[in-house]
N, C-alpha and C positions, 0 to 999 in steps of 0.2 A: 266484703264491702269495698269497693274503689272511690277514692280518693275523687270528689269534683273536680270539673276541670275551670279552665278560665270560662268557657262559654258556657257552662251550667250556672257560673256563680255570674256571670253578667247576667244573665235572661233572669235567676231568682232576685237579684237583686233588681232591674226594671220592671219586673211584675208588680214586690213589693213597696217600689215608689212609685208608680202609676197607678196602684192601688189605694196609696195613701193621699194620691192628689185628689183622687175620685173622692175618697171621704170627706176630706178636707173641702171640698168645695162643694159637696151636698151638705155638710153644717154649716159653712158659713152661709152658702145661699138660702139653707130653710133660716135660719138666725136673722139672718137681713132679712128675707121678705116679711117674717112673723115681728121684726119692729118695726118694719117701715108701714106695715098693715096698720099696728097700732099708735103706730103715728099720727098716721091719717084720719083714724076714729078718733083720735083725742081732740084731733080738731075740729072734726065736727061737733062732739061736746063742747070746745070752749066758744064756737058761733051759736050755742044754746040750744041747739038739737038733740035729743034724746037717743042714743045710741046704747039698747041694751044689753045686756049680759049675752043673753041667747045669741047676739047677731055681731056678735066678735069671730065665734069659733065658725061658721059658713063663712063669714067673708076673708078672714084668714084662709082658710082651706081655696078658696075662689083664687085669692090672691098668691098664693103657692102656687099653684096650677096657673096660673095666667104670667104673672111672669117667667116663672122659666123659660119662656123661650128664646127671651132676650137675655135677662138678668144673670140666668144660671150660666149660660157660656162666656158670659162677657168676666162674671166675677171668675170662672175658671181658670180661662187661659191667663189673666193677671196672675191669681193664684201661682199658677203653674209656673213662670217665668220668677215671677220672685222668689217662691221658695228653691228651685233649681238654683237661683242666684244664691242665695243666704246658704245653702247646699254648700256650694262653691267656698265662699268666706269661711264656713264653718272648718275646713280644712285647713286653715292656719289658727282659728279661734273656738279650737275645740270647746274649751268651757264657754264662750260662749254661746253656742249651738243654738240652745232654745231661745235666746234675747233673739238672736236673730231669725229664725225663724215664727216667732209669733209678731215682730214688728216688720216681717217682711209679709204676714198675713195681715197685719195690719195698714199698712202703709199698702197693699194690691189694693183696697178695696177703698182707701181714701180716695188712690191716685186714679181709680174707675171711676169713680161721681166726680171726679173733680174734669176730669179729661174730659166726660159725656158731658159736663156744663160749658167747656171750654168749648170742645167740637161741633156742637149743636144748639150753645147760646141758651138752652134751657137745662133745669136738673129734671132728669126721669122721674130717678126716684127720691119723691115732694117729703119724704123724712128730710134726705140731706139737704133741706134747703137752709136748717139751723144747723147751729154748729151743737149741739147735745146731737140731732140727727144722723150728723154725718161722724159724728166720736160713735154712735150705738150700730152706725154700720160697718165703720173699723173696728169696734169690738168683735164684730162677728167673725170678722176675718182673725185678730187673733185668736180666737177659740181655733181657727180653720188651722190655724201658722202651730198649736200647741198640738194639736191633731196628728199634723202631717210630721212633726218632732219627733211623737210617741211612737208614730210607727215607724217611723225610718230609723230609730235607736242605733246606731251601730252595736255591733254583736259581742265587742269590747266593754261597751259603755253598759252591759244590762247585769 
């Protein structure tokens, strides 16, 4: 057996963090779209419209499929730039790794709705228009920011 070189251990190491962003932001994006969906239904219930059981799981599933083509890349590349950053810090603040990286999954996806309300004078996505809303779609993202921790673990830390 020989000894990795440096360019073995760069490439497995960019596989397995471009890997971990991919995942990381296909959970936060299903997370956010699946509360922002039932956000939306709850307020059709509380304008006194009957919104049944049966007709959560299609229009979740519609509403998965229909945002991604904005939602999913916009929360990504956020994603991707804060946790690379919190990455970064995490190299002087080893213990605290995960703080920072599940509040830099959090804080990507605030600073997404807040930016698109800034940028374009309205909120997309009509959850973040309360603030319970826009805290359940930074939760999403820190699930995305715990995610992307567990996989990038240094090989030290496991």
């Amino acid at each position: 057996q020989r000894a990795e070189g440096p360019a073995e251990m760069f490439w497995r190491w960019l596989l397995r963090h471009a890997a971990a962003i991919v995942v990381a932001a296909l959970a936060t994006y299903e997370l956010a779209a699946v509360a922002a969906t039932q956000f939306a239904l709850q307020r059709i219930v509380d304008l006194g419209l009957p919104v049944r059981p049966l007709q959560r799981a299609p229009t979740t599933g519609q509403d998965l499929l229909g945002m991604a083509q904005l939602y999913l890349p916009i929360l990504a590349v956020g994603l991707a730039v804060a946790l690379l950053m919190a990455g970064l810090l995490s190299r002087w603040w080893r213990a605290g790794r995960y703080l920072l990286m599940i509040a830099a999954g959090f804080g990507s996806v605030l600073a997404a709705n807040l930016i698109m309300n800034w940028a374009f004078d309205i909120t997309p996505i009509a959850a973040a228009r309360s603030l319970a809303g826009l805290l359940t779609q930074g939760a999403a993202g820190l699930v995305g920011g715990w995610l992307f921790a567990r996989m990038t673990k240094p090989p030290a830390a496991e």
